[in-house]
N, C-alpha and C positions, 0 to 999 in steps of 0.2 A: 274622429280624424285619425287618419293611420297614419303611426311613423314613418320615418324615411328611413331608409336602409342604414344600419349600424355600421360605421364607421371601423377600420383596421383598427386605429388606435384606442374605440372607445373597447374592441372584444379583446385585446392586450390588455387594457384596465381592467376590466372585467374579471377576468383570466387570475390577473394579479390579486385583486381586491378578496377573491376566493382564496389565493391562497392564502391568503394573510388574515383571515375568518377564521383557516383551520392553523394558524400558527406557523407556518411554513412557507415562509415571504425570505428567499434570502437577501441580505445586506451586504454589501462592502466595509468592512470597520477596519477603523487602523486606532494604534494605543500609543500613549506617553513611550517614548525610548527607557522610562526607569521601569518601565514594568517589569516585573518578573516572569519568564516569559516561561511556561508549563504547558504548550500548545502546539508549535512549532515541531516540525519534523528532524529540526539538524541535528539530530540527536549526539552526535560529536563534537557538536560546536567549534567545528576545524575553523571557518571564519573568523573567529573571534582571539584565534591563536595567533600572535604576532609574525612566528615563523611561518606560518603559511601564507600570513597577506606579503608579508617581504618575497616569498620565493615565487608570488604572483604575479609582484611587479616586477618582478627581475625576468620572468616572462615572459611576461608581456615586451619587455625592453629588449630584449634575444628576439623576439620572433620580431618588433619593427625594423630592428639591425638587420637582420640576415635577409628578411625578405622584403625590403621597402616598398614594392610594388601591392604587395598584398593587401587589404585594407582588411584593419584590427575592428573597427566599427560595425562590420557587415563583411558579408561575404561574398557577393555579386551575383546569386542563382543558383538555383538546385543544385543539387551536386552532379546530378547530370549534366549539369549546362558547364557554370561557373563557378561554379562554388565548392566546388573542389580542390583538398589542397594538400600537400605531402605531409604535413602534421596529423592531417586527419585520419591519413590511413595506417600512418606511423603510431597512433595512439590504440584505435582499431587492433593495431597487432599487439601491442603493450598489454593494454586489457586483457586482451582474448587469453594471452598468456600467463595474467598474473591470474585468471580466473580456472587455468588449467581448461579452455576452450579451443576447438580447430581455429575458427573462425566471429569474429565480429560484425556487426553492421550499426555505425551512429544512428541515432535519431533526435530527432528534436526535443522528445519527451516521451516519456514511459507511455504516457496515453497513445502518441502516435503510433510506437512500436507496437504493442498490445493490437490497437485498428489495423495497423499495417500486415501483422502477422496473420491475425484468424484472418481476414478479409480476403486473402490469398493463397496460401497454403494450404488448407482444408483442400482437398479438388470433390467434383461432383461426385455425390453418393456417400462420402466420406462421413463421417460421426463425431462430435464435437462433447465430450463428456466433461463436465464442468460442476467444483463445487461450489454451493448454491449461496455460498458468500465471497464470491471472484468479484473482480474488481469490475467497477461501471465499462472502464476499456473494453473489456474483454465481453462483453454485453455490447458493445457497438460495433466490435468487429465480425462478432458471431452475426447480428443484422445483416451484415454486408457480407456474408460467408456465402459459397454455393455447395458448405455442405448438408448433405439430406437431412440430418438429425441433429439437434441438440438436447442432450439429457440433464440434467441436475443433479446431484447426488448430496445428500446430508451434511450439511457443514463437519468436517475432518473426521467423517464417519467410514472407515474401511470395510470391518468385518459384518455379518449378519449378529454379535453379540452386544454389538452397542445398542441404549436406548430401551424400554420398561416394557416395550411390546417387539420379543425379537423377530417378530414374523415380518410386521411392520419395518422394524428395523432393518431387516433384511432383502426386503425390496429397495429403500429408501439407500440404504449404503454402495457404495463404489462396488463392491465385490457382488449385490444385490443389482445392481442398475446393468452393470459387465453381463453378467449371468444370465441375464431377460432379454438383453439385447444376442446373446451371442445364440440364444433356444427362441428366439422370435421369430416373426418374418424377415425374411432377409439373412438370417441368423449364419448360414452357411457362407456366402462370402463370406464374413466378419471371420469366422471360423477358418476360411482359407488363405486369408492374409488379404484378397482382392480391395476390399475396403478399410482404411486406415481410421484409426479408433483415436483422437487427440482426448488425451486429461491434464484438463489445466486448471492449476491449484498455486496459491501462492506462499508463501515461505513462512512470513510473520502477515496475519490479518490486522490491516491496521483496524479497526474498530473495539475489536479484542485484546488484541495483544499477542493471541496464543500463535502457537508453533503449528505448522504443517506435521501428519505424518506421517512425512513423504517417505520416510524408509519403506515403513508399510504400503504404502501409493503404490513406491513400485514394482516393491516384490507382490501384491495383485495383479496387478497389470501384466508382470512376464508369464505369472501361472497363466492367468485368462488367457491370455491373447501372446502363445508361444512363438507363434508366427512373423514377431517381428514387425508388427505392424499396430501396435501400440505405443503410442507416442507421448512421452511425458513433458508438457512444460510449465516450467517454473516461473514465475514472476515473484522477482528477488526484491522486491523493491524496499521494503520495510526492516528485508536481513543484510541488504547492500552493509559492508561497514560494519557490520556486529555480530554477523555469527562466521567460521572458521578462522583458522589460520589468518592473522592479519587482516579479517574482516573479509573473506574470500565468497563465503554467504554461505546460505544453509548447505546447499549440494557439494559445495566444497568437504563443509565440515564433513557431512556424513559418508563422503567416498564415492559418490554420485554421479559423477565426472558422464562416464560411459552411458549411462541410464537415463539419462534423461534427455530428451532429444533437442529442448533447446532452453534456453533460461535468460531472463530481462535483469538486468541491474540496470537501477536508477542513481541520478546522479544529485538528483535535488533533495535529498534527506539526509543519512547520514555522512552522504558525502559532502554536502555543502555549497552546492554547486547547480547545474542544468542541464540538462538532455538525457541519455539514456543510451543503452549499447543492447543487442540484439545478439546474444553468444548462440552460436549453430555450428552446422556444418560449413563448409565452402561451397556446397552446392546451394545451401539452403540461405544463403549468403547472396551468391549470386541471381536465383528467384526473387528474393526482396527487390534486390535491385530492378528488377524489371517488371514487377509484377505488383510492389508496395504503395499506393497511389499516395501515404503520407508521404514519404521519402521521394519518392518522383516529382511532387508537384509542391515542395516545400524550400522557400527560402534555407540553406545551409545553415551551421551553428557558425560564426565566426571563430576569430584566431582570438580573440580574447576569454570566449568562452571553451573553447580549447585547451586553453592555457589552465583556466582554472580546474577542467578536470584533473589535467598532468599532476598540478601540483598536489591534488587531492589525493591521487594513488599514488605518488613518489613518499607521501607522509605518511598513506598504508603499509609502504612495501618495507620502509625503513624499521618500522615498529615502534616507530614513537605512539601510532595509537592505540597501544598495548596498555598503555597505564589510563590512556582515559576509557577505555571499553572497563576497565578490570574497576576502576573508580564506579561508572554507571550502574554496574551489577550492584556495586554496592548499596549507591542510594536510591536504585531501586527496590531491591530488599528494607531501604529503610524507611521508605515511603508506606509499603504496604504494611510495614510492622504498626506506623505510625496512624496509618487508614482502619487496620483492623481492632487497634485499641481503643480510635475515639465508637466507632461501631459500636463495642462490647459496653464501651461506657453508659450510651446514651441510651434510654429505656426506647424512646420512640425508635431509633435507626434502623431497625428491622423493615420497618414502613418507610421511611423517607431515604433510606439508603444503603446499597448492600456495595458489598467490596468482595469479592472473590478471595476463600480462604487460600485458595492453590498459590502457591510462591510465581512471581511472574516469572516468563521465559524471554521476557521484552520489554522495555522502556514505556512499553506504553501500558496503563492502568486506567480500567473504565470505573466509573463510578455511575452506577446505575441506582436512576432516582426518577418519578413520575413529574419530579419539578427542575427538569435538567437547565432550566433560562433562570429560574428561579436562583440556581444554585450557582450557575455560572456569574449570572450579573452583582451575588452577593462578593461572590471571590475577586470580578472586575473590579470592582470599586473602591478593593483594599490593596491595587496594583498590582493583583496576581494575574495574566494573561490565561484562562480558559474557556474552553468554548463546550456550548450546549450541543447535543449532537441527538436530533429527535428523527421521525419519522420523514418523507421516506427513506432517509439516509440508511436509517436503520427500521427493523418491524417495529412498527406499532406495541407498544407496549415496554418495548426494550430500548426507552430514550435513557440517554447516560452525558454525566462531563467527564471527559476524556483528558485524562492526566497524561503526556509527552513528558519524561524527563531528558535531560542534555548534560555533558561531561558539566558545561559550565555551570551547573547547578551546585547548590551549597548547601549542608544543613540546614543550616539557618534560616533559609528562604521555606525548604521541603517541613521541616517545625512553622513557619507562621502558616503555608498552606493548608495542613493540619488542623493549625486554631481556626482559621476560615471554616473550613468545613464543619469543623465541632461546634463553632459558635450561630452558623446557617438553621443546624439542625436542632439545635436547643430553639431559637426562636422559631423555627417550625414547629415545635413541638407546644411552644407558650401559644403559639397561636393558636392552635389548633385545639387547647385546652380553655382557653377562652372562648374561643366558638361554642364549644362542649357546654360551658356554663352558661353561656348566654341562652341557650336554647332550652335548657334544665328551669331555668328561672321562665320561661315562655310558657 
């Protein structure tokens, strides 16, 4: 007797049920409000500062005053349509300015922006050069791009000298990927400027931690490709808020301004907040707008979500968050001091957990371990918020629990997170030596 045709919902089971075979089923979880929370993006923990929720709802109460027609809840339509409003473009200019930019353009979320930009900008024929740990966005935009090529280049890999095999290496890196492309076929445009060359890298990787380096990005890029027709962009999302001047982001810091053809800050991480801004030209500003299908066919941010940017970069511009950036460095350094001593401790941790000896450059610390749920669910359960971060989030092999710290963080907390770990890996290691016995006696 033969089946009947499989059901939609029985090949979504199905679908599911594999993934969750090979451990890679995701969940929804939410935790007790006491947790201690080491997972979370807000890396400023500006929410949680009194003055900022006061100058939120003060706001909020200015913008229902002045403009009582406007509705705080919603926006009424694209921004094309209706949902456009003088705050919005007023802030637009605030940003672009405090970021040392021509021009801005909102978005709803760094994911939109990222779709929005590669999906349209690239034009045909154009080349799409990208390092090989960019963000999922920028993987759906390039999808949707009508440019001819997309290349990969070695995660923050510049020269032909990085890497144990420089030959190797040298195809594989930016300056190596530039090179093949500009002596290939086709190579001659590329060469005369007719075809535009985008390298899009991001600032701080969140999976990592580490730093972009974009100094060197771009001084390749202008050697290679003299012609002006090398186009760097940035996605700030992870240095929003912590690296230059008042948190003005990597490109700021390193003088960048001019160099780079266009840069994402996010608003939902260090800032504390939602949406995202698209720093460009005015021209390239204006293409968005006609040409960006997220932005064209997207409900607007409201005036309350508005508000909470403003008050987010008025608490940058002041330099009150001067002392909690300079705070975080701190007990970042003192997390990893604290991670690399239980390590040296424990005889097994070589096995069950490595911590990177390099001093971090960023808030965020992977902890790479072959039992990354293992390790997480030990730290949940002592009200420490972490989360496992395996495949395919990341490659195969390279599963980690991903330590976020936050201004709000506290010794005290970053010391018992510590015992967590050092007490995970002792009983990994009992266990694992009981096994050992039991099978000696077999």
């Amino acid at each position: 007797m033969t089946s009947g045709p499989r059901s939609l919902e029985d090949t979504l089971a199905a679908r599911l049920s594999s993934r969750q075979s090979h451990s890679r089923l995701r969940r929804l979880t939410t935790f007790p409000s006491t947790s201690i929370d080491f997972s979370s993006n807000s890396y400023l923990s500006l929410p949680l500062i009194p003055e900022v929720r006061r100058a939120y709802l003060a706001h909020i109460e200015s913008y229902a005053s002045s403009t009582p027609l406007v509705p705080l809840f919603g926006s009424g339509g694209s921004r094309l349509l209706d949902g456009n409003a003088p705050p919005a473009e007023s802030l637009e200019r605030d940003i672009a300015a405090f970021h040392h930019a021509p021009a801005g353009l909102l978005f709803n979320s760094g994911f939109d922006a990222n779709v929005g930009f590669f999906s349209c900008v690239p034009q045909p024929g154009d080349i799409i050069v990208y390092d090989e740990l960019i963000h999922a966005s920028i993987h759906d935009g390039m999808r949707l791009s009508r440019a001819g090529r997309k290349l990969a280049f070695r995660h923050n890999s510049v020269g032909p000298d990085v890497g144990s095999d420089e030959h190797v290496a040298g195809l594989k890196c930016l300056d190596g990927v530039l090179s093949k492309l500009l002596n290939g076929e086709g190579g001659e445009d590329v060469r005369d400027g007719k075809k535009s060359v985008f390298v899009a890298v991001e600032g701080v990787y969140s999976m990592d931690g580490d730093v972009a380096a974009l100094a060197e990005i771009v001084a390749c890029v202008k050697r290679l490709l003299p012609n002006g027709n090398g186009h760097v962009i940035v996605d700030e999302a992870h240095s929003t808020g912590l690296f230059g001047k008042q948190g003005r982001g990597l490109v700021c810091e390193l003088g960048l301004e001019d160099s780079v053809f266009a840069r994402l800050h996010t608003f939902g991480k260090a800032m504390g907040s939602y949406g995202a801004i698209m720093l460009c030209s005015a021209i390239t500003r204006e293409y968005l707008i006609n040409y960006a299908r997220p932005l064209i066919y997207t409900t607007a941010m409201p005036l309350s979500c508005l508000a909470s940017i403003k008050v987010a970069y008025d608490f940058l511009a002041s330099n009150q968050a001067d002392d909690l950036r300079s705070h975080l460095r701190e007990l970042t350094g003192y997390t990893h001091d604290l991670l690399l001593s239980v390590t040296s401790r424990l005889q097994d941790a070589p096995e069950l957990l490595y911590v990177d000896p390099g001093v971090p450059r960023s808030p965020i610390i992977p902890l790479l371990t072959p039992l990354a749920r293992s390790l997480a669910q030990h730290c949940q359960e002592r009200g420490l918020i972490l989360r496992p971060i395996v495949a395919p989030t990341v490659p195969k092999g390279k599963e980690r629990v991903r330590i976020c710290l936050h201004a709000a963080n506290t010794r005290a907390q970053i010391e018992e997170l510590a015992r967590a770990v050092e007490e995970w890996v002792r009983l990994q290691g009992a266990s694992a030596s009981g096994e050992s016995k039991n099978k000696s006696r077999l």
